[in-house]
N, C-alpha and C positions, 0 to 999 in steps of 0.2 A: 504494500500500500504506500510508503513512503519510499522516495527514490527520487530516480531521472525515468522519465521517460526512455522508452529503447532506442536507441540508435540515432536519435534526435538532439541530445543533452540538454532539455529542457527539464526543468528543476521545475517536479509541480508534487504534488500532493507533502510537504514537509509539513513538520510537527507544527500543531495549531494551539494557542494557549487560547483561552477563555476569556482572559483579559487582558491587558495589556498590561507589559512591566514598562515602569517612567525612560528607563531610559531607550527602551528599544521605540517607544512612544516618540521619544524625542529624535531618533534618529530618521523612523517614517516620516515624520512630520519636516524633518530634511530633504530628505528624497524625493519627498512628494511638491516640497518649494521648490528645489532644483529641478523636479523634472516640466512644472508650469512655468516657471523662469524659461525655459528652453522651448514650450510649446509644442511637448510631447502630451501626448493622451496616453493613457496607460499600458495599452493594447501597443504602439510604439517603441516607449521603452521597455517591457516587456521582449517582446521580436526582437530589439537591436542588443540585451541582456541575455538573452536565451534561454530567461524565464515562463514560467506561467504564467499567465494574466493573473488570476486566483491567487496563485503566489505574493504577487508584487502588492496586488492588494492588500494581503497578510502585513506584508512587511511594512509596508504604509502605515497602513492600521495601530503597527507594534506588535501585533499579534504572534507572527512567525517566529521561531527559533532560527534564526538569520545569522549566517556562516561569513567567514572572511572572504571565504570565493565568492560570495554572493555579494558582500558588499564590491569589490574589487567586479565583480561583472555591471554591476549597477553603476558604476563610477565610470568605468569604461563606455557604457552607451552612453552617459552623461555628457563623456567629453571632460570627464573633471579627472578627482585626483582622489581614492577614498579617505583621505584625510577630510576632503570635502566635506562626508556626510556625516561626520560624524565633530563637526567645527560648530559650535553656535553661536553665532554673531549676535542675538539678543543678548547673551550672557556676560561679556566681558570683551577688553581692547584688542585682548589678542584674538579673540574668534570676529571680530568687526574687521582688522585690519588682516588677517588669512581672508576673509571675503572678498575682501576690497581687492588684496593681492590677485584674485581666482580669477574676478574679473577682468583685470587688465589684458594687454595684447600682452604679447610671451616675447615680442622683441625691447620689452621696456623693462623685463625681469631681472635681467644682467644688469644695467645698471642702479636698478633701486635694489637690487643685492649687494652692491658696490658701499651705494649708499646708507644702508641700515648695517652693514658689515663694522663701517667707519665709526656709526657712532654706539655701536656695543662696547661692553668694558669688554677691555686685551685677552682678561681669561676668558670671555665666553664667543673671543672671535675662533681661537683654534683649541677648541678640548684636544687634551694630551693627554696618556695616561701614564702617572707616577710609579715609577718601580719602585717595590721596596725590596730593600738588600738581607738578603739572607743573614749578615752582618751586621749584629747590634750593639 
């Protein structure tokens, strides 16, 4: 009963909760703004996902038991990044300015990396990791 489809690899009948848990809540409710942001209909992103329609629904919902392949399939018909969906720009600066980031074109990436690179503090532009010496 749960699975993929044969021969298809469409992800349909997966585990259904009864309610919704907050945070898979919050992540549907991602998914479902990025996929009307983009002016897909369900049945869309679903086909270009290589999910079930029923499925996606699920996950929207919150409902589904939703897999990192699944998030990573949904990101990819997106067009985004699965960081994306699971980023929430109501909540705080850095989930507003990852949005703000998503939307830009990808040729102005490099140098507002450049930019936010510069004004980070030194340790947090190159993490390194410290050995410690056998020798105390």
């Amino acid at each position: 009963m749960f699975g993929w489809a044969l021969g298809c690899g469409i992800v349909s009948n997966m585990p259904r909760r009864k309610t919704a848990a907050p945070f898979t809540s919050k992540i549907g409710a991602r998914i479902r703004a990025l996929r009307v942001e983009r002016n897909m209909s369900l049945a869309q992103l679903a086909d270009a996902g290589g999910l079930s329609k029923g499925h996606l629904s699920s996950v929207e919902h919150g409902l589904a038991a939703i897999t990192v392949e699944t998030l990573e399939r949904i990101a990819l018909a997106l067009e985004a990044l699965p960081m994306d969906l699971v980023t929430f720009p109501e909540e705080d600066d850095r989930g507003r300015i990852a949005d703000i980031v998503r939307r830009l074109p990808k040729k102005e990436l490099p140098k507002l990396r450049r930019e936010m690179q510069a004004r980070a503090p030194v340790e947090a532009q190159a993490p390194t990791r410290r050995r410690t010496s056998a020798r105390a």
